[in-house]
PyMOL Python script that loads the backbone (N, CA, C, O; Angstrom):
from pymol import cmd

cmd.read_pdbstr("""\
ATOM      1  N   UNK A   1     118.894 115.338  96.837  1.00  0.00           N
ATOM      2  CA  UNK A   1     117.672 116.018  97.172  1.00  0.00           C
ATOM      3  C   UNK A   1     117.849 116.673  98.538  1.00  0.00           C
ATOM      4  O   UNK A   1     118.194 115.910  99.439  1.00  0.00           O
ATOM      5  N   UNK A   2     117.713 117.658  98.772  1.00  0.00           N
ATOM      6  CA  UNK A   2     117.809 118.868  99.836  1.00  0.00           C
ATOM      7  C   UNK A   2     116.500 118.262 101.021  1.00  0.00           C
ATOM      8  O   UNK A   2     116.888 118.001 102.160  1.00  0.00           O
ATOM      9  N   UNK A   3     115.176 118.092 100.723  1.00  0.00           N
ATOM     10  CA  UNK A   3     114.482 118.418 101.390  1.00  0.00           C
ATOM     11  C   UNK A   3     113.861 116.775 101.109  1.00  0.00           C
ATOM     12  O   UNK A   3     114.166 116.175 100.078  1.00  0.00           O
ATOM     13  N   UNK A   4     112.765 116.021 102.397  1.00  0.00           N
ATOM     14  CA  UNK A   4     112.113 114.985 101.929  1.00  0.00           C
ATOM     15  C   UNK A   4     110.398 115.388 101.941  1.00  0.00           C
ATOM     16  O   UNK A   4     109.787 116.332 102.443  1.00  0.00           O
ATOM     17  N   UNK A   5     110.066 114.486 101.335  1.00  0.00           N
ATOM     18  CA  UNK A   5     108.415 115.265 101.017  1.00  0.00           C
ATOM     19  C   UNK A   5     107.514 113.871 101.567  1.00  0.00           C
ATOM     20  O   UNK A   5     107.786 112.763 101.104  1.00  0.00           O
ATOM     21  N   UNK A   6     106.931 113.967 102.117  1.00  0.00           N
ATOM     22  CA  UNK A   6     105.402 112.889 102.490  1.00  0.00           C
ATOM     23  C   UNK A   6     104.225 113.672 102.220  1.00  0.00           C
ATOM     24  O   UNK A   6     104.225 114.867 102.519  1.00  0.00           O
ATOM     25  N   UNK A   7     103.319 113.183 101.739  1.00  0.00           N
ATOM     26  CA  UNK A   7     101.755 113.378 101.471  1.00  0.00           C
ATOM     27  C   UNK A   7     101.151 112.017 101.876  1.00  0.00           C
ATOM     28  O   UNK A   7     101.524 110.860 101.678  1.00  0.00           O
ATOM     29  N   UNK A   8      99.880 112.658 102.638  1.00  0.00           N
ATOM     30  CA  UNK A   8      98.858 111.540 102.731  1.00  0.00           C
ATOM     31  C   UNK A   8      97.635 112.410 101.853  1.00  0.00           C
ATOM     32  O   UNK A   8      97.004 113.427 102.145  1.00  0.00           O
ATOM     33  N   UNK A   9      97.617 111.583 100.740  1.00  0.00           N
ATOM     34  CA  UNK A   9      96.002 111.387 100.002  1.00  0.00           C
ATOM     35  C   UNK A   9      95.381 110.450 100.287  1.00  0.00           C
ATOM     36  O   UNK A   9      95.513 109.350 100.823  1.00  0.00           O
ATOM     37  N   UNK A  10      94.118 111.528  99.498  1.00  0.00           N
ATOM     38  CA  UNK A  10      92.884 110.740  99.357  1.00  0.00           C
ATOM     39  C   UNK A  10      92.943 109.150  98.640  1.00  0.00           C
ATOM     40  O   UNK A  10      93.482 108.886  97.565  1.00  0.00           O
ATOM     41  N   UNK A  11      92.363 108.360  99.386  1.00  0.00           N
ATOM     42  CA  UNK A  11      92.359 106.942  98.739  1.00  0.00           C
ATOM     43  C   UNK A  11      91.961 106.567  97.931  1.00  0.00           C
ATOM     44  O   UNK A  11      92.302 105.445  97.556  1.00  0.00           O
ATOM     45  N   UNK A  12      91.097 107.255  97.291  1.00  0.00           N
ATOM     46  CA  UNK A  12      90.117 107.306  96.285  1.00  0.00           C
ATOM     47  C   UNK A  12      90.548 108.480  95.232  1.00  0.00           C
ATOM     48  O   UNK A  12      90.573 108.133  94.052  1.00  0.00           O
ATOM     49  N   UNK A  13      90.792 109.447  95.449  1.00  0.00           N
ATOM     50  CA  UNK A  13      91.341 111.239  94.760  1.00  0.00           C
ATOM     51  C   UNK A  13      92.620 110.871  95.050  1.00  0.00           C
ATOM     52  O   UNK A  13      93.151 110.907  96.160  1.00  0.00           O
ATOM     53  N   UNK A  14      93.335 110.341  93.519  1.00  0.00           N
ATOM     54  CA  UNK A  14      94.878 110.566  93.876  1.00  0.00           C
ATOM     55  C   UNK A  14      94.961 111.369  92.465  1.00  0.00           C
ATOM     56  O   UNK A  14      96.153 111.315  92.162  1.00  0.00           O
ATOM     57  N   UNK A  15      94.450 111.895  91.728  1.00  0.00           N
ATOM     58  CA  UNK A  15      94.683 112.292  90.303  1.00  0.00           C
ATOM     59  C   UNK A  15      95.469 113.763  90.464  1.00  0.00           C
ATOM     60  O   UNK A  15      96.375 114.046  89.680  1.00  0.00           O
ATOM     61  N   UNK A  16      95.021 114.779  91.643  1.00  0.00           N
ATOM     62  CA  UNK A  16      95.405 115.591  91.882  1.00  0.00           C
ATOM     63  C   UNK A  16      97.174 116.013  92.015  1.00  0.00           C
ATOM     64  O   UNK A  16      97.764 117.042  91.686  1.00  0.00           O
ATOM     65  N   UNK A  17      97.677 114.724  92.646  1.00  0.00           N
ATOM     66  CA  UNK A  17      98.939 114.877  92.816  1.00  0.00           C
ATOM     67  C   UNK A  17      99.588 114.585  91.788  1.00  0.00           C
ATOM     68  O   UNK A  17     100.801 114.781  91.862  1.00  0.00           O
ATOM     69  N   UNK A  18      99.125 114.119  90.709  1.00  0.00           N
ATOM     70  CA  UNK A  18     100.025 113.750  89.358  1.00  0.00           C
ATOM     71  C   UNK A  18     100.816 114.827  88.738  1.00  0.00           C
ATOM     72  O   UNK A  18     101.967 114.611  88.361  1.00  0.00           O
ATOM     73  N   UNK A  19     100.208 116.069  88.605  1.00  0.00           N
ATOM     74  CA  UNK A  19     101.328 117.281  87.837  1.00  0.00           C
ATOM     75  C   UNK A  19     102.416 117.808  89.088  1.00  0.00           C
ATOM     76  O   UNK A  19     103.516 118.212  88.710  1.00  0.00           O
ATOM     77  N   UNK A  20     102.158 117.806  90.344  1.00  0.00           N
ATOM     78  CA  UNK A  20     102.886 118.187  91.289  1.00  0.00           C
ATOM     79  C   UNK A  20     103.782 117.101  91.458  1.00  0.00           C
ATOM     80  O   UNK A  20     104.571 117.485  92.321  1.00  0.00           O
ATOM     81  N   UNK A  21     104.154 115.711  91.028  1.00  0.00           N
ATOM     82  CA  UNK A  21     105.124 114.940  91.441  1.00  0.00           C
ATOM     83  C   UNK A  21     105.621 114.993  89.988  1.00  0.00           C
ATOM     84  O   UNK A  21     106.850 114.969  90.038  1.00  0.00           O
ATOM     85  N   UNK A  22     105.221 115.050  88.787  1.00  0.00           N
ATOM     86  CA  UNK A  22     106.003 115.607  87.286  1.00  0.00           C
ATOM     87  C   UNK A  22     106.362 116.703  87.342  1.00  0.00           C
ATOM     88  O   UNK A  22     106.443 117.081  86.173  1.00  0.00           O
ATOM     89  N   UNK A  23     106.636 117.474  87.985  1.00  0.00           N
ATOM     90  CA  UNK A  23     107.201 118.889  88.563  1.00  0.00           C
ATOM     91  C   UNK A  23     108.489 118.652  89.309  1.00  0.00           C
ATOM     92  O   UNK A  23     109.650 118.700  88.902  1.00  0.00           O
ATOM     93  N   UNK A  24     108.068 118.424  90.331  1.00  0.00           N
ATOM     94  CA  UNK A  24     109.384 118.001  91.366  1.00  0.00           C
ATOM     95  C   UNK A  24     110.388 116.757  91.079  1.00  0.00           C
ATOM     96  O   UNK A  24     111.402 116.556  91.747  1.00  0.00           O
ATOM     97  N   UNK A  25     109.950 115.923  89.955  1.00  0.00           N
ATOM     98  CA  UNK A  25     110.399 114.892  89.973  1.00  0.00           C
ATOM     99  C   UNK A  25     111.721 115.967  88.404  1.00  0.00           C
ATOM    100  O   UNK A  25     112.943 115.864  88.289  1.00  0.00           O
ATOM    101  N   UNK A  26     110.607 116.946  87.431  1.00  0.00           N
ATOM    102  CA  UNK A  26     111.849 117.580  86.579  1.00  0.00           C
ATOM    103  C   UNK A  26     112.961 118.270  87.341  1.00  0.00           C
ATOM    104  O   UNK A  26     114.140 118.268  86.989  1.00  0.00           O
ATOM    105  N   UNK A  27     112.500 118.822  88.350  1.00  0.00           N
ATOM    106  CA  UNK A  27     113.684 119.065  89.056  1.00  0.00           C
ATOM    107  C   UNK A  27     114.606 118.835  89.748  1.00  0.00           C
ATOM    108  O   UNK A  27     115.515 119.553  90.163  1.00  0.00           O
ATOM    109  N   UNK A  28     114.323 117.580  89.910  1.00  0.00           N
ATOM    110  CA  UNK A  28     115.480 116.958  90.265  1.00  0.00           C
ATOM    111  C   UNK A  28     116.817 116.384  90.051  1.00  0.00           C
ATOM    112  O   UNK A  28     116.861 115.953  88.899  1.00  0.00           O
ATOM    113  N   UNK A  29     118.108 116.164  90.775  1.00  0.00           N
ATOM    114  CA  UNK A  29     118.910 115.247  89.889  1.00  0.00           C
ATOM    115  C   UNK A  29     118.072 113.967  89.889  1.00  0.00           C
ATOM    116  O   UNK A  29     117.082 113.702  90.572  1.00  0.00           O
ATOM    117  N   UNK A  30     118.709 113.228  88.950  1.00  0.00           N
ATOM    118  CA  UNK A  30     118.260 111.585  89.568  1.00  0.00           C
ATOM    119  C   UNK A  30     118.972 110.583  90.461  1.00  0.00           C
ATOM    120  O   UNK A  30     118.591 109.603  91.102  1.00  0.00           O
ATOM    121  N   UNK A  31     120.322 111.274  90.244  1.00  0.00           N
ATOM    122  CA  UNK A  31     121.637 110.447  91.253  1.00  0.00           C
ATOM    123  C   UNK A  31     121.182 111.266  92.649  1.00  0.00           C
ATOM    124  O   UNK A  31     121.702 110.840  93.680  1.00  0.00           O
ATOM    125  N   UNK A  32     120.596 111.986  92.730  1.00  0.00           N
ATOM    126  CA  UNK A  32     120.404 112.652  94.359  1.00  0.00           C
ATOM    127  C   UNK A  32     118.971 111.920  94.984  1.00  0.00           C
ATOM    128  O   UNK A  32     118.657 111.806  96.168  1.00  0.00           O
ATOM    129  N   UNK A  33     118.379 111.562  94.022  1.00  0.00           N
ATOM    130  CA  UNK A  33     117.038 111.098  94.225  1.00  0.00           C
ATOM    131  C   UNK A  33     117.003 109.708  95.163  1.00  0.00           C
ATOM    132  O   UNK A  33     116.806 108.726  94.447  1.00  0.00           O
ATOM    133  N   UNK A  34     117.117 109.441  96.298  1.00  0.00           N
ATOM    134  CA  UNK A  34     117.100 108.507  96.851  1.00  0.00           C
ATOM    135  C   UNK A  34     116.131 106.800  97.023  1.00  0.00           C
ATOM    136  O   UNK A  34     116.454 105.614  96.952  1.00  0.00           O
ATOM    137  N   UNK A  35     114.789 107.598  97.287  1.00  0.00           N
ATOM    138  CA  UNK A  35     113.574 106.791  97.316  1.00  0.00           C
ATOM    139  C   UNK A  35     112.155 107.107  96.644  1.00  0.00           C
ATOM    140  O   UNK A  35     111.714 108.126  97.174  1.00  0.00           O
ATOM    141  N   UNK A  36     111.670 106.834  96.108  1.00  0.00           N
ATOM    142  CA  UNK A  36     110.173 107.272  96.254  1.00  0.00           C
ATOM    143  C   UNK A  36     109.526 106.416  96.089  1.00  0.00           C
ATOM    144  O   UNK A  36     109.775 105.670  95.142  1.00  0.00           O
ATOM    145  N   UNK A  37     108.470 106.175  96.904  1.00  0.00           N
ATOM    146  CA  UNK A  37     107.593 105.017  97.212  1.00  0.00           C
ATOM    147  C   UNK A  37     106.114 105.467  97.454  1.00  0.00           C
ATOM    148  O   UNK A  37     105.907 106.677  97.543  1.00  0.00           O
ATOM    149  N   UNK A  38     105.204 104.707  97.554  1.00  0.00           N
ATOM    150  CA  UNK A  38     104.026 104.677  97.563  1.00  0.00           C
ATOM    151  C   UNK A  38     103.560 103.275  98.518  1.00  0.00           C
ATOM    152  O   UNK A  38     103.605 102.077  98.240  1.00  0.00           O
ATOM    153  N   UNK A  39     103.199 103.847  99.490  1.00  0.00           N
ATOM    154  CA  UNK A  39     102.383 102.992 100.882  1.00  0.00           C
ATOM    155  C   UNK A  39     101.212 103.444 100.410  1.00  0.00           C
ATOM    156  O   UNK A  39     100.963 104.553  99.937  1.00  0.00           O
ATOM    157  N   UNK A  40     100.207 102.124 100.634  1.00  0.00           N
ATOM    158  CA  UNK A  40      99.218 101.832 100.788  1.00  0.00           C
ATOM    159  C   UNK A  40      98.589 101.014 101.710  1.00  0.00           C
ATOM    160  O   UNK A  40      99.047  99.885 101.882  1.00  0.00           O
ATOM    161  N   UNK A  41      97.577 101.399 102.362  1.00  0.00           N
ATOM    162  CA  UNK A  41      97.012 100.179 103.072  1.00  0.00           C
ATOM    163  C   UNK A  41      95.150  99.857 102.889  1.00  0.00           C
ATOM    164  O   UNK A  41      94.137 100.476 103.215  1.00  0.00           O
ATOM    165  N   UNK A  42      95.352  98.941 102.400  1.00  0.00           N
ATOM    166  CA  UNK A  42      93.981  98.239 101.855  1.00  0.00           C
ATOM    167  C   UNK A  42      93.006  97.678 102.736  1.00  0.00           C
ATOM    168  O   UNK A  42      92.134  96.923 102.306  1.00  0.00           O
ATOM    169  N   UNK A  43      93.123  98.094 104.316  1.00  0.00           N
ATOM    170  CA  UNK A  43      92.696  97.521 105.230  1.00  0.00           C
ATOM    171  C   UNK A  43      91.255  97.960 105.317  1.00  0.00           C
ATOM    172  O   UNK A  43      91.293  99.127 105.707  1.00  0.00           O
ATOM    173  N   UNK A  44      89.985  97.581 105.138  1.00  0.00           N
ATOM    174  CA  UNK A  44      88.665  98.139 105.218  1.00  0.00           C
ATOM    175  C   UNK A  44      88.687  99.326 106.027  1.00  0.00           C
ATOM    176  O   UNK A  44      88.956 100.448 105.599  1.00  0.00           O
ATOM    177  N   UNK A  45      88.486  99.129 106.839  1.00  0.00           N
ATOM    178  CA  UNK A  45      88.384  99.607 108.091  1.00  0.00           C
ATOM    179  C   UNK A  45      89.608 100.884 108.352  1.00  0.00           C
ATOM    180  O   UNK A  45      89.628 101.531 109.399  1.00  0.00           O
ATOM    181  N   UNK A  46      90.419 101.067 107.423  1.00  0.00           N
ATOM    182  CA  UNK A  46      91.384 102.369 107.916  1.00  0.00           C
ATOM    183  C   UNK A  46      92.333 102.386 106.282  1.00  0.00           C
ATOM    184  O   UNK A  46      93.544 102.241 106.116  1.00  0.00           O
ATOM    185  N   UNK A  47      91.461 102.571 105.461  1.00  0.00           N
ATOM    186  CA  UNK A  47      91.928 103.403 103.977  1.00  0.00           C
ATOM    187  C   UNK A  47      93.175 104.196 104.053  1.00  0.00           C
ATOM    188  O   UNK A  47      92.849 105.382 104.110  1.00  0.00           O
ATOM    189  N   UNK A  48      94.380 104.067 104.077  1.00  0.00           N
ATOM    190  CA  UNK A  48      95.434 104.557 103.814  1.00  0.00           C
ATOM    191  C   UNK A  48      96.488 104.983 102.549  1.00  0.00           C
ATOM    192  O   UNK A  48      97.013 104.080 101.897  1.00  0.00           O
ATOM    193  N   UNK A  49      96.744 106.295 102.266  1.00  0.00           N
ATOM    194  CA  UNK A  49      97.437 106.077 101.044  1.00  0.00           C
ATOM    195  C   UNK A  49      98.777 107.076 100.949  1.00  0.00           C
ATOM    196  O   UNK A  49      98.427 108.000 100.215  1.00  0.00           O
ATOM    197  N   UNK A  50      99.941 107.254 101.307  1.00  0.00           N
ATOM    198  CA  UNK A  50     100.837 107.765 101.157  1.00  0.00           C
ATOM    199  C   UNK A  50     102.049 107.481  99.946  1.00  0.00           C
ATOM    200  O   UNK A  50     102.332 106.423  99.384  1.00  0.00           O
ATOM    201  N   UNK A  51     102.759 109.129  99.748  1.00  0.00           N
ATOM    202  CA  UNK A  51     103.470 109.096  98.972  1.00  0.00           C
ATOM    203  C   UNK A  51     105.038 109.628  99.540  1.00  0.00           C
ATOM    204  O   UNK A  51     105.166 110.750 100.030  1.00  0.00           O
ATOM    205  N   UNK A  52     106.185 108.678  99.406  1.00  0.00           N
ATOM    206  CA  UNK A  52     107.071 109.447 100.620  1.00  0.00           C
ATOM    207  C   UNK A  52     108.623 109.738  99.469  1.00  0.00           C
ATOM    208  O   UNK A  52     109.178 108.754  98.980  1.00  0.00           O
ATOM    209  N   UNK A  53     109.124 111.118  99.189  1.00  0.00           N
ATOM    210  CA  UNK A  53     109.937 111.220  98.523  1.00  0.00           C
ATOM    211  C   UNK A  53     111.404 111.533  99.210  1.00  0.00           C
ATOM    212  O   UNK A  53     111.651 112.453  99.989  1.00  0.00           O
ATOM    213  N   UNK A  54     112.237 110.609  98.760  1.00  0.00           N
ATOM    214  CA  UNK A  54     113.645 111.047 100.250  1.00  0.00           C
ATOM    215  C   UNK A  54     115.008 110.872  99.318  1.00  0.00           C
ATOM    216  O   UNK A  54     116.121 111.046  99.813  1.00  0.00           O
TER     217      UNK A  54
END
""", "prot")
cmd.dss("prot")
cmd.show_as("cartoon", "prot")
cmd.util.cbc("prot")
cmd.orient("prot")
């Protein structure tokens, strides 16, 4: 993978990013594909939700 990608969404609105990561994810190799993960933080007080592709 050439380039790495992070998004912070909505904690609540994640539906949006679903055709844009089935997109990037067809284009990819899969042996180049390093990580992709999903952070969350459930903390009341500071709603967090990231998506980090590397």
């Amino acid at each position: 993978m050439e380039k790495s990608y992070i998004w912070q969404g909505e904690y609540g609105k994640r539906s949006h990013l679903k055709p844009l990561f089935k997109e990037l994810l067809k284009e990819q190799d899969t042996s180049s594909l390093e990580m992709m993960a999903i952070f969350v933080n459930n903390n009341p007080y500071n709603f967090e939700f990231y998506i980090a592709m590397i």
